[in-house]
N, C-alpha and C positions, 0 to 999 in steps of 0.2 A: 667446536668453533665458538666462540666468545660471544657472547651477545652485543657487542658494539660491530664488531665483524662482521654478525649474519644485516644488522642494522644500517650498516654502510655500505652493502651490496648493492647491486643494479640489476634488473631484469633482464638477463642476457638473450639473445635470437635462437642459443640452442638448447637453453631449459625451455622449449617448447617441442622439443623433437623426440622427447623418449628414449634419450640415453640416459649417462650416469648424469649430467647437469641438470636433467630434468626432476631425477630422483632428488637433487638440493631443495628446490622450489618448492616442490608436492609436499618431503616432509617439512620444510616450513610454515607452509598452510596449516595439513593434518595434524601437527605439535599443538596447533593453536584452536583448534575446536575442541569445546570442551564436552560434548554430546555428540557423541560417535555414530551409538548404535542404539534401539530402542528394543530389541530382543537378539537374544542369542546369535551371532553369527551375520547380523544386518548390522553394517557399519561402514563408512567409507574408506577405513583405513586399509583396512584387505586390497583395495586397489584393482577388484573384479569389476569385470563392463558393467556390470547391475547390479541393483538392491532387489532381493527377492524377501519379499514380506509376507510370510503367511497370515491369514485374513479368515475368516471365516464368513457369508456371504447371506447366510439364512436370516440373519437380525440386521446387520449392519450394510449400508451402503459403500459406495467410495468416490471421495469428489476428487479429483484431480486437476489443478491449476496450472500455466505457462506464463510468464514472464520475461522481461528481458529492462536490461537498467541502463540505457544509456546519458546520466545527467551529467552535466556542465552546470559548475562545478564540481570536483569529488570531492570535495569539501566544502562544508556553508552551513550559515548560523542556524546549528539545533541537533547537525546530525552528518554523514555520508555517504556516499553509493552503497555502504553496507546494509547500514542503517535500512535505508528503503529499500535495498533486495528481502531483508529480514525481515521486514513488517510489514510492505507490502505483500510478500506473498502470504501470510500468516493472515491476513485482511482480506485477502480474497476467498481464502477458504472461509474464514468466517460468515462472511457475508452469504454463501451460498445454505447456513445454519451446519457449517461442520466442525467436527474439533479438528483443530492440525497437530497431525502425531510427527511428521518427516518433510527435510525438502531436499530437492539436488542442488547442487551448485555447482555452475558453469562458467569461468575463467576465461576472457580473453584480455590478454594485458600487453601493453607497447614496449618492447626492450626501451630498456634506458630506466624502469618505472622504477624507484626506489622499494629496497625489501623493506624499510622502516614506516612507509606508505601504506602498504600492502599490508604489512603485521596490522595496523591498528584499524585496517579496513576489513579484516579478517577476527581480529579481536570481537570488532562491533556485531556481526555476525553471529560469534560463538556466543556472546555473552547476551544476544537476545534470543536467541533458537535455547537456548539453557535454561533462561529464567524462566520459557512456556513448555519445555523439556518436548523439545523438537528435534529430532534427528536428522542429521546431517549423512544421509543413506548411500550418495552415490555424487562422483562431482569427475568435471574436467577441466582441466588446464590446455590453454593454447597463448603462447608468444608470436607476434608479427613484427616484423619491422618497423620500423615508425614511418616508414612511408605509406605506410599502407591503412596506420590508425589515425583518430583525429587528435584531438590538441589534449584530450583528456587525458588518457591514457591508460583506460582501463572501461572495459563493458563487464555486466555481469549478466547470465541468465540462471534460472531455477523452474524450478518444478515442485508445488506443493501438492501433500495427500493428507487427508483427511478422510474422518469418517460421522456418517451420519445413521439415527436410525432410519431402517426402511420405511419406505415411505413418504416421510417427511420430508417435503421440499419446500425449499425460499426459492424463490425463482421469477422474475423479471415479470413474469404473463401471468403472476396469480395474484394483480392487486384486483381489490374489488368497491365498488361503489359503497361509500362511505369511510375507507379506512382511511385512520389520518395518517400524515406525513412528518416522521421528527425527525429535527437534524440534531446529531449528537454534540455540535457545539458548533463555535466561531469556522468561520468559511473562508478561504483563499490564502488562509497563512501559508502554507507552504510556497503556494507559487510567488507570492509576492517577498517571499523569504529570498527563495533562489533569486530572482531577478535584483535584490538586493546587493546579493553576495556576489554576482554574476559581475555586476558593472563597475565594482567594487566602489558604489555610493556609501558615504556617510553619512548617515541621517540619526540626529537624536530621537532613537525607538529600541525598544527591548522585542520588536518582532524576529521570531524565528519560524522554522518550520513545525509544523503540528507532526510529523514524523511519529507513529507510536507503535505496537501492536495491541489491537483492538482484544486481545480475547476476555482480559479480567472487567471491561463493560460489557459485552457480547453473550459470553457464554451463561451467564445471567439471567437474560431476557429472552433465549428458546423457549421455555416452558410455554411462553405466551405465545399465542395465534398473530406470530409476525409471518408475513405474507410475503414482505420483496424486502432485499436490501441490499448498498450497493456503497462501495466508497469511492466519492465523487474527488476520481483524481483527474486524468485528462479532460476538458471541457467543466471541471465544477458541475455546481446543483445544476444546471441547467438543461447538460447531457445527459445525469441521470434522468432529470423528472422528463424528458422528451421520450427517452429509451422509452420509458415505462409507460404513458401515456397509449406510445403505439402499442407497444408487447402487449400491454392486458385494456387495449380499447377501451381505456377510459379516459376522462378527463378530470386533471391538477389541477385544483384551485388553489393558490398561494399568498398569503399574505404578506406583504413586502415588510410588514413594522414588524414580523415575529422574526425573521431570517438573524439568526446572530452573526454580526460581521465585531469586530474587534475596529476599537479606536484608530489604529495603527496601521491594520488593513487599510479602512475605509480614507486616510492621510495619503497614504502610497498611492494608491488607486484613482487619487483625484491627481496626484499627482502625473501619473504616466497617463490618463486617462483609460482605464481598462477596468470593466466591469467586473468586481469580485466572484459573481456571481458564476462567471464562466472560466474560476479558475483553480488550479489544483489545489485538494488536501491531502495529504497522506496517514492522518491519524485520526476521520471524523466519519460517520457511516450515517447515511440517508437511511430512514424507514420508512416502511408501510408495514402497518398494525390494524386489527380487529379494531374500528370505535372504542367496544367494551373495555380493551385492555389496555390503551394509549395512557392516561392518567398514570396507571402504577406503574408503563413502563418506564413513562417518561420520570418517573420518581426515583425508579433504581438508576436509570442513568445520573438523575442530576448526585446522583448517594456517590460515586465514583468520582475520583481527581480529574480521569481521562472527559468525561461529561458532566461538569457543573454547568456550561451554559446551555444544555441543551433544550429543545423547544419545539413543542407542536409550530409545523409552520403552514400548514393547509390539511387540505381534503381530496380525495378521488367523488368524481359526480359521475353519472349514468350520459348525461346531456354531451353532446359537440365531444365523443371519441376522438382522441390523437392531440387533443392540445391540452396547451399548459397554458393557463391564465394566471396573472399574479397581482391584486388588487396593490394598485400601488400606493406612496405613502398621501398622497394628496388627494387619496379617493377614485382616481381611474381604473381602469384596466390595462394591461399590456401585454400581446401574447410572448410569451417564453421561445425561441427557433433553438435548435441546437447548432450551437457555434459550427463556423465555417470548417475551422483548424481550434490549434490551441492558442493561443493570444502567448504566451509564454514560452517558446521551446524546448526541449531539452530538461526540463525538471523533473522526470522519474524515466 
């Protein structure tokens, strides 16, 4: 079939049932990932229930992630639903100190949804799971009627794995009194991206989403005695540094003049009145670091495109466990709550 043909098609009710129209869709998708399999025999294209990965357990760990993408829009200025299934879940394993070797991917799409849509959301996919040579192991496809989906017209879920060696954990409950806190750059671009693109507002700004995957800043700075890390997407910095405060009973002291917000952000956000602070990134990772090692690390990040602004932005203290303090810019205090909901909807 022609390529303007497969391009002009529509997501039909019965490429979802597992006959022959099913088989159209699936090799549409599968034609289009360029990282199949990561050894011998593990591949999605086989079309078996599971990806069976042999592993070997005696050095290495295994992290295992779950996601699910429901954004509004599936398209907006930086990136799309691919986009952030791709890099989000590559970002989560990171953050836990793992490499991402593989992910699943899970399909739910509204008849009607254009194949030409779907290619270049598939596209985005392939050609980020490639550039960090991440396999694409195991995946589902299901069609609903449109009565049944919302206005978008496509969900996505996955499944990242990763390996660590043993042992070695990053993990939420193992900050410790003195480790500082860096943010790997400007905060709330993405949400205030989507809510952009959402309302379909014109505004003179070159702001988009920070949308990235984290591994070529990341996988850099394990060597060092990083302790927590976490990419502050639902709720922004604020949920993260609350999580962590309780998880490892201590207390965040934040310095409001270090936090990097962007021009453009801090414009939007006065505009709609909503605090950057509480709101998504999808391309920027919070840490907690050994004292000792904070300096150099924060130096390899700023060395990388993904983290030029990055910046010491507080401390963990022993005193008042469970809160976040954030010296503010006119010399107060204010304590940090973790937001109610997300001030934004919808953006991952």
């Amino acid at each position: 079939m022609a390529k303007k043909e497969i391009d002009d098609r529509i997501v039909e009710l019965d490429m979802g049932q597992g006959g022959k129209k099913m088989d159209i869709l699936l090799d549409f998708i599968t034609e289009r990932i360029k990282i199949k399999k990561i050894l011998e025999g593990v591949g999605v294209e086989s079309y078996d229930d599971g990806a069976i990965i042999p592993f070997e357990v005696s050095s290495k760990d295994l992290v295992v992630t779950t996601d699910s993408y429901t954004v509004s829009p599936l398209f907006f200025r930086g990136g799309n639903i691919g986009t952030l299934a791709a890099a989000g879940t590559i970002n989560d394993l990171l953050m836990m100190g793992a490499k991402p070797i593989a992910i699943t991917l899970a399909l739910i799409i509204k008849e009607g949804f254009k194949f030409s849509d779907l290619g270049t959301i598939i596209d985005t996919i392939s050609e980020i799971t490639a550039e960090h040579n991440i396999a694409i192991v195991a995946g589902d496809t299901k069609v609903l009627p449109q009565s049944t989906m919302v206005e978008a017209g496509m969900f996505i879920n996955t499944t990242g794995v990763g390996i660590i060696p043993a042992g070695k954990r990053i993990m939420d409950r193992l900050i410790h009194p003195g480790d500082k806190i860096i943010a790997s750059g400007t905060l709330g671009d993405h949400g205030f991206a989507m809510l952009v693109s959402r309302e379909g507002i014109e505004l003179e700004t070159t702001l988009g989403s920070d949308v990235a995957a984290l591994s070529s800043l990341i996988l850099p700075i394990l060597k060092y005695r990083v302790h927590a890390m976490k990419d502050p997407t639902r709720g922004g910095l604020t949920a993260v540094l609350a999580e962590w405060a309780v998880k490892s009973s201590v207390s965040l002291w934040i310095e409001e003049s270090e936090i990097p917000i962007s021009e453009e952000v801090r414009v939007v956000s006065e505009i709609f009145g909503i605090d950057p602070l509480n709101v998504s990134c999808e391309g920027k990772a919070i840490i907690a670091i050994h004292p000792e090692d904070a300096d150099v690390v924060l130096q390899i990040l700023k060395s990388s495109p993904l983290g030029q602004d990055a910046a010491i932005i507080g401390e963990a203290r022993e005193e008042r466990p469970g809160k976040v303090l954030m010296k503010t810019i006119i010399g107060g205090h204010r304590i940090l709550d973790k937001p109610v909901g997300e001030p934004i909807p919808r953006v991952c």
